[in-house]
RODRENTI-375814 format. One record per residue (C-alpha): x, z, y. Coordinates in steps of 0.02 Angstrom, whole numbers, plus 50000, padded with zeros to 5 digits. Example, Ala and Ser with C-alpha at 12.3 -4.5 7.8 and 13.67 -1.06 7.14 Angstrom:
<atoms>
506155039049775;506845035749947;
</atoms>
This chain:
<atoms>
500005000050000;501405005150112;502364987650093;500714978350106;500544986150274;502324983450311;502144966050286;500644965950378;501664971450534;502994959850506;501834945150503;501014950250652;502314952050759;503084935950690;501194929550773;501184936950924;502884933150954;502544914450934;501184916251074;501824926051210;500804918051353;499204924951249;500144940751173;500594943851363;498774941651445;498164954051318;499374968051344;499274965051527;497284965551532;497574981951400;498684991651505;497764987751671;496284997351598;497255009951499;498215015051645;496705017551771;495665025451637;496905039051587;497595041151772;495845042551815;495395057451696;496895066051723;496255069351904;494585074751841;495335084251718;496465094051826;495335094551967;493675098851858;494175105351662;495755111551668;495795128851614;497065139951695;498545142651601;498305161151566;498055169051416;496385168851352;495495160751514;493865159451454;493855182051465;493885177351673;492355178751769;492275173151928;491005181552078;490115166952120;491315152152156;492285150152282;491745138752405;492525143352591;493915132452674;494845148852760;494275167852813;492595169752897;492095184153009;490475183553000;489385197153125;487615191453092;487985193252918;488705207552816;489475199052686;489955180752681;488575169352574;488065152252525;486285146452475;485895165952444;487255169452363;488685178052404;490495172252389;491715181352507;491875198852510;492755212752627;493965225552556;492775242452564;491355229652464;492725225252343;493235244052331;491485247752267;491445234452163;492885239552064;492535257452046;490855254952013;491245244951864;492365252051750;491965239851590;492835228451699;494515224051770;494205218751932;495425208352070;495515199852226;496325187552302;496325182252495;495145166052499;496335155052599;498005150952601;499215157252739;500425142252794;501975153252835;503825147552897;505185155552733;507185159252777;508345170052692;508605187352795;509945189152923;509915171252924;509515162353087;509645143553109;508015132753092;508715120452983;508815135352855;506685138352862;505465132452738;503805129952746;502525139552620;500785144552574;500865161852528;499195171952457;498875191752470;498245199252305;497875216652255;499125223952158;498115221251969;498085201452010;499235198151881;498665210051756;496945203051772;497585187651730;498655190651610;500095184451693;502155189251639;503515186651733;504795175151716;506155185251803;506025202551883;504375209851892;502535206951956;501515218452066;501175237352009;500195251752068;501745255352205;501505240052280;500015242052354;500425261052421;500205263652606;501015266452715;502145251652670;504195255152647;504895241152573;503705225552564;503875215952421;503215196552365;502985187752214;503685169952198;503005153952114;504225145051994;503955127652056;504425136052269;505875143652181;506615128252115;506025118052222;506455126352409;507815140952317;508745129852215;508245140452074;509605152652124;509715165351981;510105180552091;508555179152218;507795195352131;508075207452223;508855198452394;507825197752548;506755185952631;506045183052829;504335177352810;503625174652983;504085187653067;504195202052908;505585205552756;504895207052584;506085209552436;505775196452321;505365205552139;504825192352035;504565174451994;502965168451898;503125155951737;503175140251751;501775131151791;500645145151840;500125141652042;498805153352040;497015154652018;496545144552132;496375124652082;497035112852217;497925125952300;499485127552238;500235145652299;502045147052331;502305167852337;501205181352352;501225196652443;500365214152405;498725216252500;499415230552590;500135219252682;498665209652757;498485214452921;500315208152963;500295194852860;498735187652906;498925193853066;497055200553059;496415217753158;496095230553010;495555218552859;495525231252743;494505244452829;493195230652911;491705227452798;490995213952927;492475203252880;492115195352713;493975185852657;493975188052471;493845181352310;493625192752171;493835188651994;493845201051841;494075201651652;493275210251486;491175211251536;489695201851495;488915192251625;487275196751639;487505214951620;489025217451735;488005204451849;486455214851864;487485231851896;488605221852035;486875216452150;486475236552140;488005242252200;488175231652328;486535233852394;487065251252401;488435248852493;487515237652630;486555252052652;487935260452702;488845247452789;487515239852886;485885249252889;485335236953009;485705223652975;485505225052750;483945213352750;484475199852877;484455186752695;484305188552513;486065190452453;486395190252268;488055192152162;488095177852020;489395181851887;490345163751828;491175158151699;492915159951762;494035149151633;494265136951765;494625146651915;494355144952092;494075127452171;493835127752370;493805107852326;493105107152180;491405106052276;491895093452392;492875081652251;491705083352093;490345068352154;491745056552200;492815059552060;491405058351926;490915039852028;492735034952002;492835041051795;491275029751807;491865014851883;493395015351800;492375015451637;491635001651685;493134991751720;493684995451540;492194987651486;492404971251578;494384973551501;493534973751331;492264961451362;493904948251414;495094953651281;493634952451142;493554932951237;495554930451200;495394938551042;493884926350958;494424911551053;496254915450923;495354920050763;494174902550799;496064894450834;496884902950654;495034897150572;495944883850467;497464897350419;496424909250354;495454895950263;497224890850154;497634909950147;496004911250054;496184895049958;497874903349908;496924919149833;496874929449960;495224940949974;494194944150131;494524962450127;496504957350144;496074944450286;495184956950381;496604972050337;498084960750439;496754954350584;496454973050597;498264974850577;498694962750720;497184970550832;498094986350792;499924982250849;499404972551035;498354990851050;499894999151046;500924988151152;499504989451278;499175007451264;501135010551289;501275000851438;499875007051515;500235025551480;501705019951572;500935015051719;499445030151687;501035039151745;501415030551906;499745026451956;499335045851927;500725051052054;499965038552175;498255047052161;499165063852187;499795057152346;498215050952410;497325067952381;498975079952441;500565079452542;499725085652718;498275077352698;497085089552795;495735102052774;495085090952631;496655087152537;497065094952379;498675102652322;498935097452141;499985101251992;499665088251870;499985087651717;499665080051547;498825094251438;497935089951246;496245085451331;497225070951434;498235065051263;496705066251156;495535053351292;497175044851297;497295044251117;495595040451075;495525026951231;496965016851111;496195018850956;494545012750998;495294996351100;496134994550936;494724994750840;493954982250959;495344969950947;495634971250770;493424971050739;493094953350853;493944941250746;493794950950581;491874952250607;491994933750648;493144930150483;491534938650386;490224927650461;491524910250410;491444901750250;493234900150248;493394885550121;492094876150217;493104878750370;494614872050285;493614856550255;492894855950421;493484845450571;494204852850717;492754848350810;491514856850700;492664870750704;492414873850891;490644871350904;489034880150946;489144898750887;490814900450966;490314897151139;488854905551115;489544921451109;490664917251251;489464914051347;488614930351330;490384940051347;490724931751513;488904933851592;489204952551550;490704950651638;489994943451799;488284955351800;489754970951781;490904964951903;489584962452038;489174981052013;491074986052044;491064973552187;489474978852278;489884998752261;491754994152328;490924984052479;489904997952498;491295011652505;492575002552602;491174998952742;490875019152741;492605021352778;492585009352908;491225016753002;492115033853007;493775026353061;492825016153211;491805032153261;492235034953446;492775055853460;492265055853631;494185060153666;495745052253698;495955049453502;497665039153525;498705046253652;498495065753603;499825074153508;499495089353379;500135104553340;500185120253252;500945136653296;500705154253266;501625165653406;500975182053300;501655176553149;503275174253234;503215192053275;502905191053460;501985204453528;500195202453612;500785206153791;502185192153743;501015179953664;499885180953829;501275176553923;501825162853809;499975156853785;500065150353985;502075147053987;502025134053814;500735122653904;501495124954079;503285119353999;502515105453903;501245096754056;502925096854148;503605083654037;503835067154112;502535054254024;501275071553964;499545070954069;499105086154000;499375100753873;498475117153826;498245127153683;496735131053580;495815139053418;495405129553317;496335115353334;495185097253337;494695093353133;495565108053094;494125119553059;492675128153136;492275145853229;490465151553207;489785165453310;488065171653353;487635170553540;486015178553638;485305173153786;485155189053891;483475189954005;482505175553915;481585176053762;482395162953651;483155167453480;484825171753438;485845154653382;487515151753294;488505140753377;490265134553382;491555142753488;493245134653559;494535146653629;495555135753726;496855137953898;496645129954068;496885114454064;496345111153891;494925096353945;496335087854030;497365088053885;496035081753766;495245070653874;493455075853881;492605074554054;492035088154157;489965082254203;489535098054307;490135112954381;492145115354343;493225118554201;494225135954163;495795139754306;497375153954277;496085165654381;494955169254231;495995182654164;495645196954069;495065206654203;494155191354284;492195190154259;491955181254077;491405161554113;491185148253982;491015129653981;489665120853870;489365103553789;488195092253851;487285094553686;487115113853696;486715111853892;485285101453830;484635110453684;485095128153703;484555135453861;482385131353864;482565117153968;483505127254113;484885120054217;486475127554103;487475130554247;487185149054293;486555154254134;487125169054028;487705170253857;488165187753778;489335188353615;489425207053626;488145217953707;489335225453821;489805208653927;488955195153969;489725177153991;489275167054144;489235145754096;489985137954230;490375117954165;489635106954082;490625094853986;490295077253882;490205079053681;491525075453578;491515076553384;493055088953393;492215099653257;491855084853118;491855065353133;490435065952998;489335073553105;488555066853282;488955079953449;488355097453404;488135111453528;489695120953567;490505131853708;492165134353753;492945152853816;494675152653919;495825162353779;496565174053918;494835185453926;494405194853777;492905188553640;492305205853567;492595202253396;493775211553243;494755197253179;495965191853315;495845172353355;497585165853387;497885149853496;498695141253343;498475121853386;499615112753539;498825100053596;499885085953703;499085071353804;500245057453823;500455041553930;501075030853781;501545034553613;501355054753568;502515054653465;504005049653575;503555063953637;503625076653487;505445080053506;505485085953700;503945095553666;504785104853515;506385107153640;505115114753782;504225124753660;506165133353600;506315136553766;504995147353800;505225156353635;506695152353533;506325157453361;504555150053380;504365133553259;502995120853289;502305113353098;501245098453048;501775088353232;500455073653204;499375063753314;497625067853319;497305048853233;498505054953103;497215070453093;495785060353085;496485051352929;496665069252851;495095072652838;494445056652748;495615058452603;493955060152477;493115042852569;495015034552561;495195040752384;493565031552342;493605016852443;495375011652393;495075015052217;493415006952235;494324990052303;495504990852154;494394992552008;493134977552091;494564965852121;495524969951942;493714965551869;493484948551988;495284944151928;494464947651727;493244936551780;494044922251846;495024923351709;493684924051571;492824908651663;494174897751685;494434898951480;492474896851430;492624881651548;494114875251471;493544875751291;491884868451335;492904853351423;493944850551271;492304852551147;491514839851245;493044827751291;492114812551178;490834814851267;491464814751459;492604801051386;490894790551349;490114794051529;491664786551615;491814772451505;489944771051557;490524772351743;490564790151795;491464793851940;492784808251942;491674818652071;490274817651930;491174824351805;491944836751906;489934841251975;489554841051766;490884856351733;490834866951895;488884866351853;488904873251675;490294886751768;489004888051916;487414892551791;488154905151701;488934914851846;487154911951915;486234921351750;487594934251771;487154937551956;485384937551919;485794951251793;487074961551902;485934961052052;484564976151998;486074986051930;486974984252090;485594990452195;485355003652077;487025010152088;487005007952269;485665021352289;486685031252188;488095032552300;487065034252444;487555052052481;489275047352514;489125033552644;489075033952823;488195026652940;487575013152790;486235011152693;486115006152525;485324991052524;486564986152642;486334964052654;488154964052705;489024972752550;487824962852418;487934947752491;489834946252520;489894952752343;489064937752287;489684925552395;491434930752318;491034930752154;490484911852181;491924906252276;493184912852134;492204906152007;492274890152069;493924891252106;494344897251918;493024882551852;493924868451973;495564869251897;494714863951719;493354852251807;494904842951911;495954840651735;494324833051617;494294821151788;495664814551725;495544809551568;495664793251528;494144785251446;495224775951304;496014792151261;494374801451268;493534787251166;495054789051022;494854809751016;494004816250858;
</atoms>
């Protein structure tokens, strides 16, 4: 059996090598689909199955998932929720939690990452700093999770003592090698990070980034350590400021769930007695295996439309290679025929067609795990690598769920290939094919079939073709939305003067001197500094209207310096923007959009009005200025209002001015290096990060649509190229099938145009049938994506028909090349032909 199959594989190679242009269209239509099908899944995998590589994962339960993009101090609310239910937490809530339930081991985890600046102590020079996302954790984090360390220790009980001695921190393998060098004596040594030491006591595995998926930490730090590492006023003693994540091990969920809503219903009694049935809050206990996902929300509907499409295209790949693969078994008719005359049975046929089927699998499937590998690290880069509140931060890699689909994905293609032209070798009376002519040979059934493969082909490529039209338009609207700023002259920023270690009374000083430095540039029209920074993020606080009788709203703030509408480039309308005299001690002013002016104040005049934050000060609106979508280019204008930084905002988590914000008379960035030197020379040790342009910014946040879109593109033009492909061979056969009788219509006195007219039409019909049949699936799958498109509809006439209009054009292109040669032909030769 073994040296039958040997032979078998000897022989088939012998084939394939003998036909390389067809042995090389195969592999190359194999791996294309191989390659985006497995890179595909990986993603999915990573971003939506992967377990976390901790023991025993599926012990983890998660409270509620996490779905916030940073902290949230939240006053209307007393603890942070989501559709009811809740999913941040404060410290004293998470203190009752875990002492209230002992079955469990209970942790937290800060909910967003803190991008800090990394140098070995007592060293100085910039060039020396690295950049980092470091976490805070309660000390049990790793015990919870079952984590060991790979060198030194982890975080114990005296880690999380207070007050703090000797601050300590936790770091990732992959920062270690990667920014360290992998030095084996950083245990033990000491390192600045921001403005703070922390002995560095341990490094984590390999491969283990934390329980958070796309959000790869690089070092944690006890939580202890919060309120100078997150620069916050008294996290851990506020219960209005909800900033955790909490996961736990070793309960049931529906008992530990139940006995979780009581006690913290208890303790909202006794946090805020006022304020404890503002909204139904509930704690859902979740499966935890998986971990937490502040993307996994936002990437889950796109990804799944991708693992779909990219299906797809494998389909069309099958649907062209099963068209190779017949149109070589009809070809070999004649030397299977004598191999059977010779003795040989059917079941040995069909064992080396299967054989042959078998062997171009794996050269396909190698290849294109090959390029699975490349093409993955380009989807990595389109979803990472400073790509903006949106982005994801990924550790791929190949587990047993990605080399099983990979696995199964070659076995079934090789199935396929090996199936077509043995199920075709069944259906053949081989000794009447070795009587039959060639003609007969190439006849009715045979095109049949192909005819059917390549209208599939057509109806499923439209589909790809209509959804990509439909996704790269989306994208195109949000690139061509108009900000209502100066969206191509304004430089970005970030910086954190707290984190540096400045002091307040410095950082006031510095929050007027930075943008007085950098407006004094030559070629800058304007700088300020603000919180949030534009795209960055959003500030929600709950406003009254003191003296009028209309409802409390939340509404977006802005803290920004003088000088900041200037620097953006939005237009004062009414009244006056914010000068160096509102101080601290100045009376509290704000400006407002023109939306909130509108909407917000009962039809009023906004100029004049009052808003109050806290009930001890109220804030006098005195400008009005024009909308911009500063907050979100998804969403039109919303109301807003903007406070000058310098006067106080009543609130427990301090709001740092952590975005620069540079308008420029040309380029920005020409100007990023003189605005780094005037920033060192208002504060030396102060580092600016992520210097970008605010278009730069804007092309951050539409990783998810770019991800689709350009993916989108690839998989409908890989499927027109099947296509044209496919067409231009049915075409071709039926020209040669029929050469007697084209040679009969010219002897007859057909012109060359007619007989080029008689093959582009048979090409023409059947791309035709295949439209008809791809239309109602299109528009089907075009509703389905309607959730993710902008400014489009489904049903969209531009998308379906330049998807048809290109699906004719290359078909007639791929039919003309066929159509021009049986032009040709001379009618003597024709007449001659068998």
């Amino acid at each position: 059996m073994l040296e039958d199959l040997w032979h078998d594989l000897r022989y088939s190679a012998r084939n394939l090598r003998s036909k390389p242009a067809f042995t090389a269209m195969v592999v190359a239509t194999l791996a294309l689909g191989i390659a985006a099908n497995v890179a595909i899944f990986t993603l999915v995998n990573t971003v939506l199955l992967r377990s976390l590589p901790v023991p025993e994962p599926e012990e983890l339960v998660l409270f509620s998932d996490g779905r916030a993009l940073g902290r949230v101090a939240q006053e209307a609310l007393p603890v942070q929720e989501y559709e009811g239910k809740v999913f941040l937490y404060s410290y004293p809530l998470y203190e009752r939690l875990r002492d209230g339930l002992p079955e469990m081991q209970l942790a937290a985890q800060d909910s967003a990452l803190v991008a800090s600046v990394v140098r070995r102590h007592g060293t100085e020079s910039h060039s020396d700093e690295k950049s980092a996302d470091g976490l805070c954790v309660t000390a049990n984090f790793f015990d919870v999770l079952g984590v060991e360390a790979y060198r030194g220790r982890l975080f114990g009980p005296e880690d999380e003592r207070r007050p703090v001695v000797d601050p300590s921190l936790v770091l990732s393998h992959g920062y270690w090698q990667r920014q360290l060098g992998g030095d084996p004596q950083i245990v033990g040594t000491k390192l600045t990070v921001n403005a703070s030491q922390y002995t560095v006591v341990g490094i984590t595995p390999p491969g283990f980034t934390g329980a958070t998926v796309g959000g790869a930490t690089d070092f944690w730090v006890p939580i202890n350590m919060a309120e100078a590492f997150t620069r916050t006023s008294s996290p851990l003693s506020e219960p209005r400021y909800s900033w955790l994540h909490l996961l736990g091990r070793g309960a049931t969920l529906g008992g530990a769930e139940v006995k979780a809503n009581v006690i913290m219903r208890s303790a909202n009694v006794d946090f805020f007695a006022e304020k404890r049935e503002a909204v139904p809050q509930r704690i859902e206990l979740l499966p935890g295996a998986t971990g937490f996902s502040r993307m996994r929300r936002n990437f889950r509907e796109p990804l799944l439309i991708l693992m779909a499409g990219v299906l797809l295209l494998q389909l069309i790949v099958c649907l062209n290679v099963s068209h190779l693969m017949l149109s070589r078994a009809l070809s070999r008719q004649q030397e299977m025929s004598i191999r059977a005359a010779m003795g040989a049975t059917r079941a040995r046929v069909v064992r080396q067609l299967l054989t042959e089927g078998l062997l171009l699998a794996a050269l396909g499937a190698a290849t294109g795990l090959i390029g699975a590998r490349w093409l993955t690290d380009v989807l990595v880069s389109l979803t990472s690598s400073n790509s903006g509140v949106l982005a994801l931060n990924l550790v791929v890699d190949t587990d047993t769920r990605v080399s099983l689909f990979a696995l199964g994905l070659a076995l079934g293609t090789a199935l396929l290939l090996g199936l077509v032209p043995a199920w075709h070798s069944l259906r053949t009376d081989l000794q009447g094919a070795l009587r039959a002519t060639a003609q007969a040979t190439t006849g009715g059934a045979r095109q049949r079939v192909s005819r059917v493969l390549l209208v599939s082909q057509v109806a499923l490529s439209l589909v790809l073709l209509v959804a990509a039209g439909l996704l790269a338009a989306s994208l195109g609207n949000l690139r061509s939305v108009q900000l209502g700023v100066d969206q191509e002259h304004i430089l970005m920023a970030q910086l954190n003067l707290e984190m540096a270690g400045v002091s307040e009374e410095r950082a006031q000083f510095l929050y007027e001197d930075i943008p007085r430095r950098v407006a004094a540039l030559p070629g800058v029209l304007g700088a300020s500094l603000s919180h949030p920074g534009a795209l960055d993020g959003r500030t929600n606080f709950t406003i009254t209207f003191p003296g009028t009788d209309l409802p409390e709203k939340v509404l977006t703030l802005y803290l920004v310096t003088p000088g900041y509408f200037d620097a953006v480039g939005m237009r004062i309308l009414r009244g006056r923007g914010f000068h160096s005299s509102d101080s601290r001690d100045a009376p509290r002013v704000a400006v407002v959009n023109e939306s909130m002016a509108g909407s917000e104040f009962g039809g009023r005049d906004a100029l004049g009005q009052r808003i109050r934050l806290d009930p001890r000060h109220d804030i006098e609106v005195v400008g009005v200025v024009s909308d911009a979508r500063i907050r979100s280019i998804r969403r039109k204008a919303e109301p807003m209002f903007f406070l000058p930084a310098a006067q106080p905002h009543g609130m427990p988590a301090r709001l740092p001015l952590d975005s620069l914000e540079v308008r420029a008379l040309g380029d920005p960035l020409q100007l990023a290096a003189q605005v780094r030197e005037a920033v060192a020379e208002a504060q030396s040790d102060l580092t600016l990060l992520n210097v970008r342009t605010l278009s730069e910014q804007v092309d951050r946040t539409l990783v998810r649509e770019r991800l689709l879109a350009l993916l989108a593109s690839a998989f409908g033009l890989g499927a027109l190229f099947l296509v044209a492909v496919g067409l231009y061979g049915v075409i071709s056969q039926w020209a040669s099938q029929r050469t007697r009788e084209i040679g009969v219509r010219m002897a007859l006195g057909a012109t060359p145009l007619a007989v080029k007219w008689l093959v582009l039409r048979q090409a023409l019909w059947l791309v035709l049938i295949g439209l008809a049949l791809g239309v109602p699936a299109a528009v089907a799958v075009a509703h389905l994506l309607a959730g993710l498109l902008f400014e489009l509809t489904p049903l969209d006439p531009r998308a379906l028909l330049g998807s048809v209009l290109l699906l004719v054009a290359v078909a007639t292109l791929a039919a003309f090349l066929p159509a021009r040669r049986a032009s040709r032909l001379d009618p003597a030769t024709a007449l001659r032909c068998e």
